[in-house]
C-alpha positions, -999 to +999 in steps of 0.1 A: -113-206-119-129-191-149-128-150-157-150-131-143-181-125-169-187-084-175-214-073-152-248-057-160-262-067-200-259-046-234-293-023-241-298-049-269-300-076-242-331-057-225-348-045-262-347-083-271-369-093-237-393-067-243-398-077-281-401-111-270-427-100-240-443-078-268-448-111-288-466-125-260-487-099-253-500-097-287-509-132-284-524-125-254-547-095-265-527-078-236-521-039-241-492-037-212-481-060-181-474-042-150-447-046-129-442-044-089-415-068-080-378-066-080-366-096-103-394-084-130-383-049-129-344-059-129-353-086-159-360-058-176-346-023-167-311-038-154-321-017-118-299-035-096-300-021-057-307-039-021-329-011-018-359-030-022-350-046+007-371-017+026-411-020+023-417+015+030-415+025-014-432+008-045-416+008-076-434+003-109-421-005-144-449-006-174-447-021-201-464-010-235-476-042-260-469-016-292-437+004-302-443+028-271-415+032-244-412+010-210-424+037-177-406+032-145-423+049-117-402+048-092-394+068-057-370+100-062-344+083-043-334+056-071-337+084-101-295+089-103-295+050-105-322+043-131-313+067-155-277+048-159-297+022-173-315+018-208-351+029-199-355+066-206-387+078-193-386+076-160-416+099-132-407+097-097-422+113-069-408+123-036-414+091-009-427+081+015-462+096+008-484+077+025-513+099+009-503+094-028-471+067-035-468+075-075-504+063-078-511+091-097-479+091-117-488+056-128-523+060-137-510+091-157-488+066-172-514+041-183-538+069-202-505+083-219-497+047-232-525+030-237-554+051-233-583+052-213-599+023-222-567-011-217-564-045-209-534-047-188-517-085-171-504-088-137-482-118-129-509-139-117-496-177-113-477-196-086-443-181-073-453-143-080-468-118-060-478-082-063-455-057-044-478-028-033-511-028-006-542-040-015-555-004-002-532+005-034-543-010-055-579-005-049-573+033-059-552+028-088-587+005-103-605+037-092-586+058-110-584+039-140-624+027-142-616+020-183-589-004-171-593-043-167-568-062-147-563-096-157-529-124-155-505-120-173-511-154-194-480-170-181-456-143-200-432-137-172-428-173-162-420-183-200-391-157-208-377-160-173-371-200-177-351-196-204-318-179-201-296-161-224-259-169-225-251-138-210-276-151-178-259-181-180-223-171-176-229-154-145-248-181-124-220-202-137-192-179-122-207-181-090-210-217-089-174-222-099-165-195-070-185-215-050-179-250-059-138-236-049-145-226-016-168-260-012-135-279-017-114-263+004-135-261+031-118-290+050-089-273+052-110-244+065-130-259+097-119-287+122-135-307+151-151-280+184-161-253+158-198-245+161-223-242+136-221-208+135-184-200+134-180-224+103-213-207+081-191-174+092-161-186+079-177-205+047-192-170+040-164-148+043-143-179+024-170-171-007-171-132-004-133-134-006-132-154-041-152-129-053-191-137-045-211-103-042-232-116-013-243-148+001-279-142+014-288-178+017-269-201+037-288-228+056-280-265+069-269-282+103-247-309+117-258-342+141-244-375+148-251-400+121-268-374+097-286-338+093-317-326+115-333-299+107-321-280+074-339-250+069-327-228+105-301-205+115-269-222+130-263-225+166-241-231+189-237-270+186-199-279+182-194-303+154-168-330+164-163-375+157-194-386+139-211-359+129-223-352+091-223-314+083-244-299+053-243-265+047-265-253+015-256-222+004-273-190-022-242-168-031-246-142-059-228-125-087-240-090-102-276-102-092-277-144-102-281-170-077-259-209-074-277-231-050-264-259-044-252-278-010-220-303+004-220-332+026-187-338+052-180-363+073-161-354+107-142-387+111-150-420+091-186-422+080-205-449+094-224-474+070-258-457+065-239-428+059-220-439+038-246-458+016-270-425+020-245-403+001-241-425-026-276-433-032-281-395-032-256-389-054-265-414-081-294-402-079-282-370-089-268-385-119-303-402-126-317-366-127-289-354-149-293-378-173-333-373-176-330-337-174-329-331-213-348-308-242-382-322-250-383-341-213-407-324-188-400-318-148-414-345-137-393-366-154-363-354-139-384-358-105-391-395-114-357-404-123-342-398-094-371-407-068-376-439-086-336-445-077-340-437-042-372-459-041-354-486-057-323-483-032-344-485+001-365-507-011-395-489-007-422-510-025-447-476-025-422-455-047-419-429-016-383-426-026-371-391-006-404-386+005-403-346-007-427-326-027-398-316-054-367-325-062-351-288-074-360-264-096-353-236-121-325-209-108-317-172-120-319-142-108-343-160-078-326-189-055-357-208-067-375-204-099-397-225-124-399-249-131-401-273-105-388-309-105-423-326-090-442-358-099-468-333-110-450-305-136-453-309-166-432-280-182-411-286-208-376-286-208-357-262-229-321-254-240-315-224-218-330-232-188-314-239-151-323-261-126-310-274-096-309-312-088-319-319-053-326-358-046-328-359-008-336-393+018-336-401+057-313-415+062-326-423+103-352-412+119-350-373+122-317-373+101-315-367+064-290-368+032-295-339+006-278-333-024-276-306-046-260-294-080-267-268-106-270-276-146-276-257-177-299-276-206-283-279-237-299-285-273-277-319-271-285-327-237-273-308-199-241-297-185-231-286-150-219-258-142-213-264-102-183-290-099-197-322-092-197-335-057-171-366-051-186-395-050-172-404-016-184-377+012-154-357+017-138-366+053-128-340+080-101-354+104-117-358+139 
């Protein structure tokens, strides 16, 4: 198992980001971006808390396009936290106030950094949101009638993508912690356990190696495959015959694995058998085209053209999904994604998750999943790979 990387990031970590996002903005003719969600504002402050877990409080981080300081805005409650970190100017206001939550902090903000009269980006595109009501934000364009809002030209999506080595060492930690309790998982479940008491047990396996949560855990059991992949567990008692999947987002000091296993209670039956494998080569098929210079889709193509190929299906259906994984980080899912129609460009840095998938029977389904890291000379993994063989739990 490999040493535990040092938690949180160096002040020069955070100062490169917002160079690099100041680059952008210049290019842009940005004068700020405005931030409202919790892996923006962690990107970069370093504010790491569950407490945004609670609706009830905004929290806003702006950033300057010229030399000025980053603002965080933020709720009373979190001031002790934030000023640990690297940003120094720092309002807060006492919350809830349903009347006035740091509106006016923030608009005071804006004038003091960049006038009366800016042009300031929101993240605009697919897989971002803004994190405050739209009554909200109404008042804030009232306060601020000098002020246009516009996207943010894609800027968050393109430094996000690509990770720096200190990024990288922790999502690889937690998918070697992971991939540990993974394998010894047989040794941890048997036949008449339900659902639930083996994600219980699969959980507290990976909080004991060292995982700081496991937020995500999803999957099933059934005779001859996998239902339904996406609820909680139930009751069902997993015995002779069934396939268990259990797909799983653990995290370390804020950075996601996601990645699943297959198990066989008993001796796999043929279409099983030969579902597992075709899933897993197609895995490697996705490995193999996931390289610097190749785009998404590629990586989508490669494996779904080997699934197509394997069950025969003349239409080039393959697994029949929209995507076939995507980017990972501080997010269980992230750009890019692995689709017949993304076209993004894969860089050294960058994360993504294979995830070939195919029915294997009606209403049952094989999924697959592992995590890589793009090299300039081509990927790596950093979960251990899956056996080729679906791992067998005695009946």
């Amino acid at each position: 198992m490999m040493t535990e990387p040092p938690r949180g990031f160096p002040t020069e970590e955070f100062a490169g980001r917002l160079a690099r996002a100041r680059v952008l903005m210049a290019a842009a003719g940005l004068d700020g971006l405005l931030l409202t969600t919790e892996p923006e504002f962690r990107y970069f402050s370093g504010f790491l808390t569950q407490f945004w877990q609670s609706p009830t409080r905004p929290w806003f981080l702006l950033l300057p396009a010229d030399e000025g300081a980053p603002v965080a805005i933020i709720p009373s409650i979190g001031e002790d936290a934030m000023r640990r970190g690297w940003i120094e100017d720092i309002r807060c206001w006492s919350s809830p106030n349903p009347a006035d939550e740091g509106l006016s902090l923030l608009a005071d903000a804006i004038r003091d950094r960049m006038g009366p009269v800016a042009r300031i980006g929101l993240p605009s595109g697919p897989e971002t949101h803004l994190r405050l009501p739209l009554d909200d934000l109404d008042r804030l364009k009232r306060a601020l009638p000098g002020v246009s809002w516009t996207g943010d030209a894609d800027i968050i999506r393109q430094l996000r993508m690509v990770k720096s080595e200190a990024e990288i060492a922790k999502t690889a930690h937690i998918c070697d912690l992971v991939s540990d309790v993974f394998e010894r998982l047989p040794t941890l479940i048997r036949p008449g356990m339900s659902e639930r008491e083996i994600f219980r047990r699969f959980k507290i396996a990976c909080l004991r190696a060292g995982a700081d949560d496991v937020p995500y855990l999803v999957g099933g059991s059934g005779i001859g495959g996998v239902g339904d992949i996406i609820s909680p567990p139930g009751e069902r008692r997993v015995g002779a015959g069934d396939v268990l999947m259990l797909d799983t987002g653990a995290v370390f000091d804020g950075y996601y694995c996601d990645f699943d296993r297959n198990y066989s209670f008993g001796s796999p039956d043929d279409a099983v058998r030969n579902a597992y494998r075709i899933a897993h080569d197609a895995t490697a098929a996705g490995f193999d085209a996931a390289r610097p210079g190749a785009q998404a889709r590629d990586v989508f193509h490669a494996m779904n053209s080997l699934i197509s190929k394997a069950l025969g299906d003349e239409d080039g259906a393959g697994g029949g999904v929209g995507r076939m994984g995507h980017g990972l980080g501080m997010q269980l899912t992230e750009w890019p994604s692995n689709a017949a129609w993304d076209e993004t460009e894969i860089a050294p840095g960058m994360i993504l998750t294979l995830e070939p998938g195919l029915t294997i029977a009606p209403g049952r389904v094989m999924v697959h999943e592992e995590n890589i890291v793009i090299r300039a000379d081509g990927p790596r993994y950093l979960t251990r790979r899956a056996p080729p063989e679906i791992p067998v739990v005695a009946a």
